[in-house]
TINUFI-985571 format. One line per field, with one value per atom (N, C-alpha, C): residue number from 1; residue in one letter; atom name; x, y, z. Coordinates in steps of 0.001 Angstrom, whole numbers. Atoms other than C-alpha are relative to their C-alpha. Last residue first. Layout:
TINUFI-985571
k: c(NUM|...) .
r: c(a|...) .
a: c(CA|...) .
px: c(X|...) .
py: c(Y|...) .
pz: c(Z|...) .
***
This chain:
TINUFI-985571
k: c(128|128|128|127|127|127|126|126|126|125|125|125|124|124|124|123|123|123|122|122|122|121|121|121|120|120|120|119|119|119|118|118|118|117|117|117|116|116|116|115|115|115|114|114|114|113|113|113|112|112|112|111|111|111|110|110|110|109|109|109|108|108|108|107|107|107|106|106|106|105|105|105|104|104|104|103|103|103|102|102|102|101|101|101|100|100|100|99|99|99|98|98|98|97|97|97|96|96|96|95|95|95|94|94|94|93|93|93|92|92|92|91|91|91|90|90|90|89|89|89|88|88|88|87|87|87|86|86|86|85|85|85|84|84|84|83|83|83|82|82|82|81|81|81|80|80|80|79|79|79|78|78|78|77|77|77|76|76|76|75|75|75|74|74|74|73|73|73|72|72|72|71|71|71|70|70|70|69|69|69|68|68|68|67|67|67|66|66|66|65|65|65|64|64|64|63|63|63|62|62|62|61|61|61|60|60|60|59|59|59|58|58|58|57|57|57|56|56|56|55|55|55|54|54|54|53|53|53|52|52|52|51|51|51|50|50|50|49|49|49|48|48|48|47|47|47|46|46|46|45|45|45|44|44|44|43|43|43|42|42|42|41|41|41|40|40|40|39|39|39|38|38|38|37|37|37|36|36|36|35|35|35|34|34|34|33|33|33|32|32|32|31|31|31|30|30|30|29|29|29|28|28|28|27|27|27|26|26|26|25|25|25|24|24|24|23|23|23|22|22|22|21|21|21|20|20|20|19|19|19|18|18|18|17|17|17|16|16|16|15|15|15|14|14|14|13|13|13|12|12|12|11|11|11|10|10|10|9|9|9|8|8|8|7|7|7|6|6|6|5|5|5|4|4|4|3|3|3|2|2|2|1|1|1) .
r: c(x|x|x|x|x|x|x|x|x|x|x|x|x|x|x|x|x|x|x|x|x|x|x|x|x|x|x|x|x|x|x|x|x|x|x|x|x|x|x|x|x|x|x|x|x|x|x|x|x|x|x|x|x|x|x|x|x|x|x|x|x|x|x|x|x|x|x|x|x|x|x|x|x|x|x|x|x|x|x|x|x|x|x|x|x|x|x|x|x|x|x|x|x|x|x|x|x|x|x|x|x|x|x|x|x|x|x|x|x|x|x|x|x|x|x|x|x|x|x|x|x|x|x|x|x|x|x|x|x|x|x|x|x|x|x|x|x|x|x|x|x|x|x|x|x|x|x|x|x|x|x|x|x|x|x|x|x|x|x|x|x|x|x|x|x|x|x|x|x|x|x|x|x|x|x|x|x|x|x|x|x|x|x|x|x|x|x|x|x|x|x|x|x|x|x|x|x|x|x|x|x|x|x|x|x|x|x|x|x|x|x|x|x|x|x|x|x|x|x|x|x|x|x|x|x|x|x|x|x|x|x|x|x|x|x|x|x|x|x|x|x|x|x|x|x|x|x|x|x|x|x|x|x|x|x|x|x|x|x|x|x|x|x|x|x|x|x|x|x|x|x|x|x|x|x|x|x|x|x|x|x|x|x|x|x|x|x|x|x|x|x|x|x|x|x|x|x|x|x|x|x|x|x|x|x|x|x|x|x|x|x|x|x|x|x|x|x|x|x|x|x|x|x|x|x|x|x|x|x|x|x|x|x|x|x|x|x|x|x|x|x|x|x|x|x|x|x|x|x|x|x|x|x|x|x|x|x|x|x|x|x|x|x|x|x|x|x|x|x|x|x|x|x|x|x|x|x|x|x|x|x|x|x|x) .
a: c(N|CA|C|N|CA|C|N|CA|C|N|CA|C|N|CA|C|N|CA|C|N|CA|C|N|CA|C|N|CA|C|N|CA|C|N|CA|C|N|CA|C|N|CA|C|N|CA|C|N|CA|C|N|CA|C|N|CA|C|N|CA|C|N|CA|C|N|CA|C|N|CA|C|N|CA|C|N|CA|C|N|CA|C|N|CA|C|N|CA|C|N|CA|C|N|CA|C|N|CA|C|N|CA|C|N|CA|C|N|CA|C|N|CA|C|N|CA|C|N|CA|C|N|CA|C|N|CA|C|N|CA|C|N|CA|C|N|CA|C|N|CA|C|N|CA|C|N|CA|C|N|CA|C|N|CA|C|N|CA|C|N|CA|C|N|CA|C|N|CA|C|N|CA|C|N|CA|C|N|CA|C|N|CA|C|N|CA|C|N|CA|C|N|CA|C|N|CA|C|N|CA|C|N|CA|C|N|CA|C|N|CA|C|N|CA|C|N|CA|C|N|CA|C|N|CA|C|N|CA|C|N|CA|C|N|CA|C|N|CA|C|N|CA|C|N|CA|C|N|CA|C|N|CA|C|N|CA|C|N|CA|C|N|CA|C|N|CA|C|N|CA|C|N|CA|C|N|CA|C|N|CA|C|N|CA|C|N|CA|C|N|CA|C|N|CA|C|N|CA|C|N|CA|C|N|CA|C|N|CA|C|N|CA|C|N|CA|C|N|CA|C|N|CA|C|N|CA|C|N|CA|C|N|CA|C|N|CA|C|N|CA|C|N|CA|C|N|CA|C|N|CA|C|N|CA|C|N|CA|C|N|CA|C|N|CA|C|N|CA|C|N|CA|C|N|CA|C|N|CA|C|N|CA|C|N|CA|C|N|CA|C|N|CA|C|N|CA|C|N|CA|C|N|CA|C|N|CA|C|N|CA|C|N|CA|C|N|CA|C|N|CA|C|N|CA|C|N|CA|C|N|CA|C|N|CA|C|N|CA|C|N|CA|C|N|CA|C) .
px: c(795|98140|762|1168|100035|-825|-210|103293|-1018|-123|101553|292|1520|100491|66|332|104019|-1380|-571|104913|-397|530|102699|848|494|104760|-1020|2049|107171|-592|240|110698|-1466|317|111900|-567|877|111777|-645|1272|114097|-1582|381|116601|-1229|1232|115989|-70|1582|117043|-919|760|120229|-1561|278|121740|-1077|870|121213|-344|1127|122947|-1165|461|125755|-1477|459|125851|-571|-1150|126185|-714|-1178|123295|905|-1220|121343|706|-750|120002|775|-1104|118709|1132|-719|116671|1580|-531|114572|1522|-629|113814|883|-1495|112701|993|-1092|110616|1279|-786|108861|1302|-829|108086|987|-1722|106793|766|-656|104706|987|-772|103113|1040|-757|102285|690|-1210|100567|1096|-948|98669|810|-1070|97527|768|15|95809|979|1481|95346|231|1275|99300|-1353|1317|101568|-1026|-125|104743|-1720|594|104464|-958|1171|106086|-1194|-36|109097|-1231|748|109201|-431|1240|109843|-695|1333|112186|-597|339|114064|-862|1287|114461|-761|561|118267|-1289|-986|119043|-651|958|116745|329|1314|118664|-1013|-1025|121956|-1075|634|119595|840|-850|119653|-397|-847|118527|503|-556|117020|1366|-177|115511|1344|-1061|114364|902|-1014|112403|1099|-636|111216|646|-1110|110157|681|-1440|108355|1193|-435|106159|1003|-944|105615|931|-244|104218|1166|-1230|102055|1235|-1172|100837|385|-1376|100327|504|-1160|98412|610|-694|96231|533|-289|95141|535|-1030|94359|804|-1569|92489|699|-600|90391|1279|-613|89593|1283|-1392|88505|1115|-1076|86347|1319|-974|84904|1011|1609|83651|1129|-517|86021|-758|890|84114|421|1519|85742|-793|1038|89256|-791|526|92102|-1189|-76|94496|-967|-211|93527|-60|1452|92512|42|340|96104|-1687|467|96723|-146|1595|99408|-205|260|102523|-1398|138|103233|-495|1057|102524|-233|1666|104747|-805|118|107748|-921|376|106817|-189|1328|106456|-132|767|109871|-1421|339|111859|-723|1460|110700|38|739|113994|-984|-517|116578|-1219|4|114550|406|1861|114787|-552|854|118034|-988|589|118630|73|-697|117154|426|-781|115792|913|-1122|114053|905|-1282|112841|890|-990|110809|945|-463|109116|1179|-1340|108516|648|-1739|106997|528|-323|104083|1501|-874|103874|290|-883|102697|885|-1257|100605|1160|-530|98562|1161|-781|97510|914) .
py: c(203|111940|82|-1350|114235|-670|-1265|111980|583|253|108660|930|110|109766|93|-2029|110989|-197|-600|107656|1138|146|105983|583|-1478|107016|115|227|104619|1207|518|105519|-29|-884|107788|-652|-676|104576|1465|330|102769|489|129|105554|-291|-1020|106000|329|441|102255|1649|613|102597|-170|-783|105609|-836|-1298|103896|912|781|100720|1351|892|102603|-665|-957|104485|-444|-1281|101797|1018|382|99627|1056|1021|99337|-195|-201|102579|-768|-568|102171|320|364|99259|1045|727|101301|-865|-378|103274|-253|-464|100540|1315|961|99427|499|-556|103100|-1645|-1265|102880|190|432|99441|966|931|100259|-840|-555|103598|-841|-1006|101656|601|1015|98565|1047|389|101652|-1273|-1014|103522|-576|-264|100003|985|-846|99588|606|682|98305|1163|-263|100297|-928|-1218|100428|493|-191|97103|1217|517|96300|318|-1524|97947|-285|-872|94725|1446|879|92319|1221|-291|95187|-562|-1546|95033|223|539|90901|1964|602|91031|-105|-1010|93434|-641|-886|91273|507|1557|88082|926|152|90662|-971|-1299|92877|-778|626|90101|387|1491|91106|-27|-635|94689|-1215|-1440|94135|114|1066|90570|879|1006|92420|-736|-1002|94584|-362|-594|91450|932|634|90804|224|-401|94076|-1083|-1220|93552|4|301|90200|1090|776|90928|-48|-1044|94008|-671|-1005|91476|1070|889|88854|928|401|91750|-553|-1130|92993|-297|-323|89456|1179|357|89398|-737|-252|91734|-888|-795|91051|439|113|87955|959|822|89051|-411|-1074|91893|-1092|-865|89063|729|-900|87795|931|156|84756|750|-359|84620|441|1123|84462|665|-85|87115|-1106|329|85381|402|1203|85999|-654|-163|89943|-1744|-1080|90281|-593|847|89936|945|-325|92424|-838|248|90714|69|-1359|90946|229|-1007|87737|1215|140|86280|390|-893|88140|-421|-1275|86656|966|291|82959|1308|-432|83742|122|-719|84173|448|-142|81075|1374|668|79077|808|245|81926|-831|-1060|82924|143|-557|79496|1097|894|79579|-565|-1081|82907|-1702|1066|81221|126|1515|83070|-366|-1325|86054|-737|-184|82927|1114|1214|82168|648|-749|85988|-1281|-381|84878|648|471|82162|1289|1071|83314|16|-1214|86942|-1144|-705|84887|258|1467|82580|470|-64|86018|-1255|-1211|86395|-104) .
pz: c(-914|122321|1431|-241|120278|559|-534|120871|-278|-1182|120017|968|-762|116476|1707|162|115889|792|-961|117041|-53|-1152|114873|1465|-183|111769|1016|-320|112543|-421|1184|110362|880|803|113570|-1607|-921|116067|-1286|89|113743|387|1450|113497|-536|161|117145|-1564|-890|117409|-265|425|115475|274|1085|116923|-725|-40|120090|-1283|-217|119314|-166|1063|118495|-56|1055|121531|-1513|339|123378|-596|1510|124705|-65|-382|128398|-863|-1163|128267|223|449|124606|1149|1242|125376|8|-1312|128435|-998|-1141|125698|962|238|123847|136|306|126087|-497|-1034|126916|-177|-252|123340|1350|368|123715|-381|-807|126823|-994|-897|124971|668|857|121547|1699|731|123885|-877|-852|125887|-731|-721|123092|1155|-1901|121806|-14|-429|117736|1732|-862|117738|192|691|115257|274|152|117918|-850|-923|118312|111|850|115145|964|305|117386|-787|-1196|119020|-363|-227|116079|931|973|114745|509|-207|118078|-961|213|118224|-331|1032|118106|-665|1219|120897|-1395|670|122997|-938|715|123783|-366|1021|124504|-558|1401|126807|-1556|344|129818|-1746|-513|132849|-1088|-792|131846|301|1160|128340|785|638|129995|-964|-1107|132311|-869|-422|129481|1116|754|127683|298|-120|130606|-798|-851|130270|285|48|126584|1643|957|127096|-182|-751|130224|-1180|-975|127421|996|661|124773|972|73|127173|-956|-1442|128509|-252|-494|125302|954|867|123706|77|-525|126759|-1005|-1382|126191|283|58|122514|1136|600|123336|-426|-1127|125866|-672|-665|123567|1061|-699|120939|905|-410|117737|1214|-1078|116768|937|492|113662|657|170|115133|-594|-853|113782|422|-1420|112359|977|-170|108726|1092|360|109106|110|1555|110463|194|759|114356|-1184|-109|115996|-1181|1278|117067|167|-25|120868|-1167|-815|121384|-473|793|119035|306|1145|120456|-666|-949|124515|-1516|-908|122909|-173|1259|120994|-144|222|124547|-1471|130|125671|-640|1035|124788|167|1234|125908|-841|726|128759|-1177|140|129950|-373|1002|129142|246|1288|131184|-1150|1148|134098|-1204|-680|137090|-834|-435|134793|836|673|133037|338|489|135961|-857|-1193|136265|52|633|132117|1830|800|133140|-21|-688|135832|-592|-1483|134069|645|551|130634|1382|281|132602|-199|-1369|133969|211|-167|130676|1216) .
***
C-alpha cells in the first residue's frame, strides 16, 4: 500500500511516468469479481486490498490535479468505483470526481454528472 503513495508521489515529478503507471493506479481501483477474488480471502487480505485502493484513489486525485488530460479519459474506469463494498472508497471517488469537474469545462461537467446520476450507489452514499 504504501508502494502505491511511494510511485505515484514520483510520477507527480514526471508526467511520463505518470503516463506509463497510470493503468497500475486504474486496476487497483477495480472491485474484485467472485473469480479474482483469492481463496484464502482472510481479514488481512481484505485490509489491505482496502488500503491499496484508497492509496490508489488518492494519487489518482493527485494526478486529477497535475495533469487532468491523462485522467479525463479513464472516468468510467473510476466512476466503477463508485459501487465499491467500502463507504470510504465510494466517498474518495466521489470527492475525485468532483475534484475532476473543477479542472474541466463545462462540457466535461455536464458529462460527468450525467455519469454520476446513472450510479445508483450514490443515492445510497448520500443517505449515509
Amino acid at each position: 500500500a504504501f508502494g502505491f503513495v511511494t510511485m505515484g508521489k514520483l510520477c507527480i515529478r514526471s508526467q511520463k511516468l505518470a503516463r506509463d503507471n497510470i493503468n497500475v493506479y486504474l486496476r487497483e481501483i477495480q472491485p474484485y469479481t467472485s473469480e479474482q477474488q483469492p481463496s484464502n480471502s482472510s481479514t488481512t487480505s481484505t485490509i489491505t486490498n482496502f488500503m491499496v485502493r484508497n492509496n490508489a484513489l488518492m494519487i489518482l486525485s493527485d494526478f486529477c490535479i497535475r495533469y487532468t488530460n491523462l485522467i479525463e479519459r479513464h472516468i468510467e474506469t473510476i466512476a466503477i468505483s463508485l459501487q465499491d463494498p467500502s463507504i470510504v472508497i465510494r466517498r474518495h471517488t466521489l470527492i475525485l470526481l468532483f475534484v475532476i469537474t473543477i479542472y474541466r469545462t463545462k462540457k466535461f461537467q455536464m458529462q460527468l454528472l450525467f455519469l454520476i446520476q446513472q450510479e445508483k450507489t450514490v443515492n445510497i452514499l448520500i443517505r449515509n
